[in-house]
N, C-alpha and C positions, 0 to 999 in steps of 0.2 A: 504493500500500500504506500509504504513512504516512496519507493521508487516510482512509483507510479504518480502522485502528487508532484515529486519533483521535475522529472519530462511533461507533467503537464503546465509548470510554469515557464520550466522552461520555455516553450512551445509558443507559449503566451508572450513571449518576451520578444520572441527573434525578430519580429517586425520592426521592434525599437533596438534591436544592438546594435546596428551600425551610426544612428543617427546620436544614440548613446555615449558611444565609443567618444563623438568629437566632440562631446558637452562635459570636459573637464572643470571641475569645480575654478570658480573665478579665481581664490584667494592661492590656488596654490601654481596657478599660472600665471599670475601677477608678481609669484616670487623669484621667477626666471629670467621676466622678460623686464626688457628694458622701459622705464618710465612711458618713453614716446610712442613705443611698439601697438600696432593697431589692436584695435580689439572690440569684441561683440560682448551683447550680454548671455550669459545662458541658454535663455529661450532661443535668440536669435542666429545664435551657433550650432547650436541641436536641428535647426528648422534647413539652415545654411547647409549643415552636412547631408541632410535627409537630401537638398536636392541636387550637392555636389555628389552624391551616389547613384541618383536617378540620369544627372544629363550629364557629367565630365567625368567619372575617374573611369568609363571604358575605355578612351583616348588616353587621358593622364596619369592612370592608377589610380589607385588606391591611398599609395604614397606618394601621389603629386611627384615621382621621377619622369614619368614620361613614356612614351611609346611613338602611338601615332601621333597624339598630339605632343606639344612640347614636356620639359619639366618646368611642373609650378609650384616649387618651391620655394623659402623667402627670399633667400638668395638672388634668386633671376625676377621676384614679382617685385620685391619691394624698390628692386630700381626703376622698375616701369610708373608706381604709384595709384594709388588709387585712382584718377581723372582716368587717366592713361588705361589701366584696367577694366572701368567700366566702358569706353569708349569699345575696346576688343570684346566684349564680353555683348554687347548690344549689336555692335556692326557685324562681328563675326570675321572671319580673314582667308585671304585667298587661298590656305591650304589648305582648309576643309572646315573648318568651326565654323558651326551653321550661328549665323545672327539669331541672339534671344531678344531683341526689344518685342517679336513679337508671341512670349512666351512667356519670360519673365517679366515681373512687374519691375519699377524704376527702382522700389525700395529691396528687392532681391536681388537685382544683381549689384546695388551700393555695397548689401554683405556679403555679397560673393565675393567682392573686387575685396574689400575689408579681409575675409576668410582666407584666402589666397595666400597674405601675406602674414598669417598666422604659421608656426611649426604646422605640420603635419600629424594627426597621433595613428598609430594604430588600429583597426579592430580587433576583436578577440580573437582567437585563433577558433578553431572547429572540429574534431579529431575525430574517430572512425568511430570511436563511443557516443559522442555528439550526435553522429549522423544517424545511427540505431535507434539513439534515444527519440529521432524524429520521425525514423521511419513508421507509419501506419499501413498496416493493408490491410485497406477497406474492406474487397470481397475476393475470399481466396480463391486457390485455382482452379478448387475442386466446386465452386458452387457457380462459376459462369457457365454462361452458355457451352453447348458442343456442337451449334451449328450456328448462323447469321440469322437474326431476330429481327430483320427487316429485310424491308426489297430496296434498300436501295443500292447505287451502285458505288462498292468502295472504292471502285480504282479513280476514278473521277470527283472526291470529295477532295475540298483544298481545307487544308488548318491554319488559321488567316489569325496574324498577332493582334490582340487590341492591346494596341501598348500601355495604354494610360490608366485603363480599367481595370487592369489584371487578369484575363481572359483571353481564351480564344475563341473562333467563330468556326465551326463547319459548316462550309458553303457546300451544296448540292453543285457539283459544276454540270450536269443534265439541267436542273432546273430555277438554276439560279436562286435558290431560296436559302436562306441558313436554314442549316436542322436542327443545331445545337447553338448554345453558349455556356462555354466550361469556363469556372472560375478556375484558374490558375495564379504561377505567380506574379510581379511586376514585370510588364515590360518581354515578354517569353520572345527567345531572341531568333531560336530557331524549334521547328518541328522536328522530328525523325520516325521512320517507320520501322517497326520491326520487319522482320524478314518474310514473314506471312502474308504481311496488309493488315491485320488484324487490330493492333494496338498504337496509339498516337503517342510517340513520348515528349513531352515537352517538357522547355528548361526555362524560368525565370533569370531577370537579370539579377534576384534576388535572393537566387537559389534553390528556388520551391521546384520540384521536381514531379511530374503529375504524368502516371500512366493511364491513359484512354481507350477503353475498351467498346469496340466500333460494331461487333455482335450481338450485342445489347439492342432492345427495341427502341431505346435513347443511347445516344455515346453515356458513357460510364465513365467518372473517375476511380479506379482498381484499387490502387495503388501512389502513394505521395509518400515524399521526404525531403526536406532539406539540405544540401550537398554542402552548403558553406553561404557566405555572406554577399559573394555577387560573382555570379555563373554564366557562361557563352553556350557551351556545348557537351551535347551528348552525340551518342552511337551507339547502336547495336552490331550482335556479330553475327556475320554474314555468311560466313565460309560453311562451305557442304559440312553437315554433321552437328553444328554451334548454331542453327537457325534459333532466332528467337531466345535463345540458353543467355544470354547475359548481354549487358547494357554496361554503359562509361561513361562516366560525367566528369567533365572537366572543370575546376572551379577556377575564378581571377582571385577571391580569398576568401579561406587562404588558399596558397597554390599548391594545388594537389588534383592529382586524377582519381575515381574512385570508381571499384569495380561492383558492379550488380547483378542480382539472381535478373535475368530478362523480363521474367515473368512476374516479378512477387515487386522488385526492387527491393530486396533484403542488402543490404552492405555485407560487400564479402573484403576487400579488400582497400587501402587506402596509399597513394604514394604520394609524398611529397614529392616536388618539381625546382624545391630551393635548390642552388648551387651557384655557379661561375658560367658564365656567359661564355661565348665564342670568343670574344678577348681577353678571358682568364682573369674576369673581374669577378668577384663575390656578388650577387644581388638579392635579394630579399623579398623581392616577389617577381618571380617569373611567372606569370601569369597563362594556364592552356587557353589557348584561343580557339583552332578548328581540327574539329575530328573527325576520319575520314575510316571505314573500314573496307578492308581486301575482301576481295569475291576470291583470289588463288591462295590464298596463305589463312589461317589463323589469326589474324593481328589487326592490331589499330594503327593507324598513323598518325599520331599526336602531338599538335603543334607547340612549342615552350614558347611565347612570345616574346620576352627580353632577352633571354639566353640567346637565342638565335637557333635553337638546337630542335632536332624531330626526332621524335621516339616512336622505332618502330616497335609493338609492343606486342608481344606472342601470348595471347590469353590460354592458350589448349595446357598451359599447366599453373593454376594460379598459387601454388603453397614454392614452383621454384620458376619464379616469374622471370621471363628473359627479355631484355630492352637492348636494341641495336639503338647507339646516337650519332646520329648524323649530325653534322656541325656543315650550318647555312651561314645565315645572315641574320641582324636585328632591323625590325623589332617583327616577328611573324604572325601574320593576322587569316587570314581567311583564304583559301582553295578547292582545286578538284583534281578529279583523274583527267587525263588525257583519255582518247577518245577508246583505247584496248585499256584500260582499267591495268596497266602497268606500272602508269607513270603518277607521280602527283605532281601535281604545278601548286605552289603556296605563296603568297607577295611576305616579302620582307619589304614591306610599304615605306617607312623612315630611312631603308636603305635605295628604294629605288631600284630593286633588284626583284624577281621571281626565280624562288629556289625549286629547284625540278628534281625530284627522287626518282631513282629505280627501284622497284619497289622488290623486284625479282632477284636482282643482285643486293637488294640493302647498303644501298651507300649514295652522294650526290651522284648525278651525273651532268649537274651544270649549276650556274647561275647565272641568268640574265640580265641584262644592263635593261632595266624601262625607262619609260618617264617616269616624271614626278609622282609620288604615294599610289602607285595601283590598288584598286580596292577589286578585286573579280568576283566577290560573293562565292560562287563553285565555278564562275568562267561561263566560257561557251565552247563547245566544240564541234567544228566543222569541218570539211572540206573546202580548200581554198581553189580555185580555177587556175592559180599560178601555182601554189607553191604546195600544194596536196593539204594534209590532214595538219590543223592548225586549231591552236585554244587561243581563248581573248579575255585581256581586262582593260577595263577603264579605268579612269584615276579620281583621285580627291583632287590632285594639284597639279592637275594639266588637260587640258579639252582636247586630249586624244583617246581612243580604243587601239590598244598596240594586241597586235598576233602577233601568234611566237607560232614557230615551226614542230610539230611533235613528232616528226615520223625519222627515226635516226635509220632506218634500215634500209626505205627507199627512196629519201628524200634527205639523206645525208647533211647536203651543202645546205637544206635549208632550217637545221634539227635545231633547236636552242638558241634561237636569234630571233629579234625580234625582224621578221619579215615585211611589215608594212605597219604604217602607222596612218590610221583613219579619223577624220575629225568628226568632234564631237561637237553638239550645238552647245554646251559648256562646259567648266570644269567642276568640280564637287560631284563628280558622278559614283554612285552605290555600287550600281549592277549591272552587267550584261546579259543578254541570253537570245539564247537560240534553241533550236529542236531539229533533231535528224528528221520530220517530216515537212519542216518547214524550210524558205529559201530568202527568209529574214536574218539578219544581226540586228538585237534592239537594245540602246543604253538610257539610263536617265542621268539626271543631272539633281536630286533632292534639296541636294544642302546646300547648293548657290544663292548666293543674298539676292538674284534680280529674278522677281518672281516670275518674268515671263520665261526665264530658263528653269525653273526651279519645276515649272508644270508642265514640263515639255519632255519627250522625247526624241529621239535619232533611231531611224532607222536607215539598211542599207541594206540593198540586195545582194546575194553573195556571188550571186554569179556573175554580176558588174564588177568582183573586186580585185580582177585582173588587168582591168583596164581603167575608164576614167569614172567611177562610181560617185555616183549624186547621192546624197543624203535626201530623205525627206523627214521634214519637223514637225513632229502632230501636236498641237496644244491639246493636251489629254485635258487639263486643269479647265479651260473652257470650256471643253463637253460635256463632263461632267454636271457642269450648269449647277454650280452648289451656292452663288449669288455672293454676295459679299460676307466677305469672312476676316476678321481682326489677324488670323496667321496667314502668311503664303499656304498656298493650295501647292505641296508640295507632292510631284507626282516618281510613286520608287517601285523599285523591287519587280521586274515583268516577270510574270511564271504562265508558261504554260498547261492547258487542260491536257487530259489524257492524250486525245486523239493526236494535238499536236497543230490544231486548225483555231486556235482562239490563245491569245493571251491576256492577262490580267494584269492589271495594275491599279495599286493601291495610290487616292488622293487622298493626303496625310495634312488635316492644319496644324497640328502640333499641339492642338487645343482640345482638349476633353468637351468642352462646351460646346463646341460648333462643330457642324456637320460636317461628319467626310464621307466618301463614296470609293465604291470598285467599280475602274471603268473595264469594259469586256469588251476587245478588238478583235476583228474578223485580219487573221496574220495571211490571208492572200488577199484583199481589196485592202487591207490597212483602214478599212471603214469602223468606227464603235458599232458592235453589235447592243451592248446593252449597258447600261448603268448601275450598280449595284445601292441601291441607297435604303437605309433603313435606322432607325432611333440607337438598335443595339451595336451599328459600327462603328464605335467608338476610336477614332486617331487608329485603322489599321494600317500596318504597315506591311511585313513578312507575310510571304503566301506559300504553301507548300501542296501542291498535288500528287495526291496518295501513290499513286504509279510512277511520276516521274521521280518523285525522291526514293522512293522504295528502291530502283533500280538506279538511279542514279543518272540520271538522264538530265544532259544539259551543253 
């Protein structure tokens, strides 16, 4: 009983630890710092951290070192100053830091800029015992269904992020209706499917860990846990024999990967990701970013984002666990496979570089020079009319789409280079995508301060991009017809439906209060087929379709 009382306060609490964490008692940080040194009150510190953990420390940390976005430490803020800080903090800056004036209010980001130039503290740390103590499962294995409790169809249902609410949306992609809305955690950054179709695993940037079970006459949440205090990604395992058998969550804190029953989400295993970087420095949070699992091998591919480092990681024996580290580049953010599911392409975005694994031999087999911060989400992978089989990312800090060459066997001269560099209508771009049935490449542009880029996309046809290929600009944000709205009508994230003949795109205010929309484009007229609008789509962003993320198709 006492144990059971204590996981239930805990439990109770973890909403408030991180906001916690940075609401250090006035008088014994008044004993540190110097007379002049800026400073908030309690309340205003606590409120300050809550939404430096919502919209900056995925770019800056946790500890304000830095990543994608800079370090904002006292060090580098307090020569900028307060003026100077809100000024960045309102307009937003050419490398990707989306403008908050129309977000925050004037008196939040005065304490952000204030916060800033505060020390940094810690959050609590989170340990494998923590995580048990959090984990519930709701309904076990033995009392779900053993066949599909509805007609509908699951290859074609998308898990659609409402970021602001805490929730996701399954859309009906046949009939465009939601079926569901699952409370989940903050902000759910990405979806993943297990290997079946069957179960929706989704990850909070908050940590809440929510498995979805889609057999059910309603989606079902099964299973929930907490991984740690602010989470990117998870994966299931894929390879012949481990379908469905265990699940991976990667936390930003603390940093650590942790391993799960597939099915229950029981914590079986946990590993810290602390060490030394690719230049043999010590760092304190290396934070996992994206996780990728093998259809040939056993394993995960697990991105360390400060270290620079990828961990290929052999689950087939979890008590004598085997990690190969490959040493990239910093700071590593987001990727996919190449179009044979051998290679993985990942951006080291701060470095300007895309690190490319052989996944077969376990080791680099390149590093590429890009533009400015590539952001690829999981890329795109096509066939090029010049240069054969080729993956794509766009950037935060540059209005290009750069392909790179994938094919080392029969396209040699063009394997690991960036082959051609395509303009984009601007820079701050998310994501690309495309689809093997389709004869599209399509980027957006989100986080650009000028709203008529920000609700736009690029498209280009692939088969013009041997020669003199035209761009066409669809203003999604105006079809949408959502009327005046206090945030840009930012338009992100294309995902294709099953078939491969419509794509989706989430228009994002950034505002919980005012209406957003999914516009639904016919990807051979490039016409809007439909509008998605309703009360319950709250600021969606991220879209995942059950069949193309299942497989991995992009």
């Amino acid at each position: 009983m006492k144990k059971l009382v204590r996981n239930t306060l805990m439990l109770a609490a973890l909403p408030l630890a991180v906001a916690t964490a940075y609401a250090a008692p006035a008088k014994k940080q008044a004993a540190s710092a110097a007379p002049a040194a800026p400073t908030l009150s309690a309340e205003d510190k606590a409120a300050t951290g809550k939404v430096y953990f919502e919209r900056c420390a995925g770019c800056h940390g946790m500890l304000r070192k830095g990543a994608t976005g800079k370090n904002l430490e006292p060090a580098n803020t307090t020569k900028l100053g307060q003026a100077r800080l809100e000024k960045v903090l309102a307009y937003g800056t050419e490398g990707g830091m989306v403008n908050f004036d129309d977000i925050l209010s004037k008196k939040e980001i005065a304490n952000m800029a204030t916060y800033l130039q505060m020390p940094a503290e810690a959050p609590p740390e989170w340990s494998l015992a923590d995580i048990k103590g959090s984990w519930k499962l709701l309904i076990p294995v033995d009392k779900r269904p053993t066949k599909q409790m509805n007609n509908v169809n699951l290859n074609n249902i998308f898990s659609v992020t409402l970021r602001d609410s805490g929730e996701v949306a399954l859309i009906d992609g046949d009939t465009k209706k939601i079926w569901a809305v699952i409370k989940t955690g903050y902000a759910v950054h990405i979806s993943r499917l297990s290997t079946s179709g069957r179960y929706v695993h989704v990850i909070g940037r908050d940590g809440r860990y929510d498995l979805i079970d889609m057999w059910t006459e309603m989606p079902t949440t099964v299973a929930t846990l907490k991984a740690g205090f602010e989470a990117r990604s998870i994966e299931t395992s894929k390879f012949k024999g481990y379908e469905d058998k265990y699940a991976v969550v990667g936390s930003y804190w603390p940093p650590q990967y942790t391993i799960l029953d597939g099915l229950t989400l029981e914590p079986l295993k946990n590993v810290s990701t602390r060490g030394n970087t690719v230049d043999g420095n010590y760092h304190p949070e290396p934070r996992v970013a994206s996780i990728v699992a093998s259809e040939h091998k056993p394993e995960w591919v697990i991105n360390i984002k400060e270290t620079g480092m990828i961990k290929l990681v052999d689950y087939s024996d979890l008590n004598n666990l085997k990690e190969i580290t490959v040493n990239s580049a910093k700071f590593l953010h987001d990727g996919g496979w190449d179009s044979t599911k051998r290679y993985f392409l990942v951006a080291a975005n701060a470095s300007n570089k895309v690190a490319v694994v052989d996944t077969q031999e376990g080791k680099l087999a390149a590093l590429v020079n890009t533009a400015k911060i590539p952001h690829p989400g999981r890329g795109a992978n096509f066939k090029h009319p010049k240069f054969g089989p080729v993956w794509a990312t766009s950037h935060l800090g540059s209005d290009v789409i750069s392909i790179i060459g994938t094919d080392p066997e029969n396209n040699k001269d063009n394997a690991w280079k960036v082959v051609q560099e395509l303009k984009n209508h601007g820079a701050n771009s998310l994501f690309v995508k495309t689809h093997p049935k389709s004869e599209n490449l399509w980027a957006d542009a989100p986080l650009n301060p000028d709203a008529k880029l920000a609700g736009s996309v690029t498209v280009y046809k692939i088969s013009e991009l041997g020669g003199d290929a035209k761009p066409e600009i669809l203003d999604l944000a105006a079809a949408a017809d959502l009327g005046k709205t206090k945030g840009i009508q930012r338009v992100v994230h294309g995902e294709y439906n099953e078939k491969g003949d419509e794509i989706w795109f989430s228009v994002w205010t950034g505002n919980k209060t005012e209406a957003s929309a999914i516009v639904v484009v016919d990807d051979k007229t490039r016409k809007v087929k439909t509008v998605i609008k309703d009360k319950r789509l709250v600021t969606p962003t991220g879209k995942f379709n059950v069949y193309n993320t299942m497989h991995d198709i992009y």
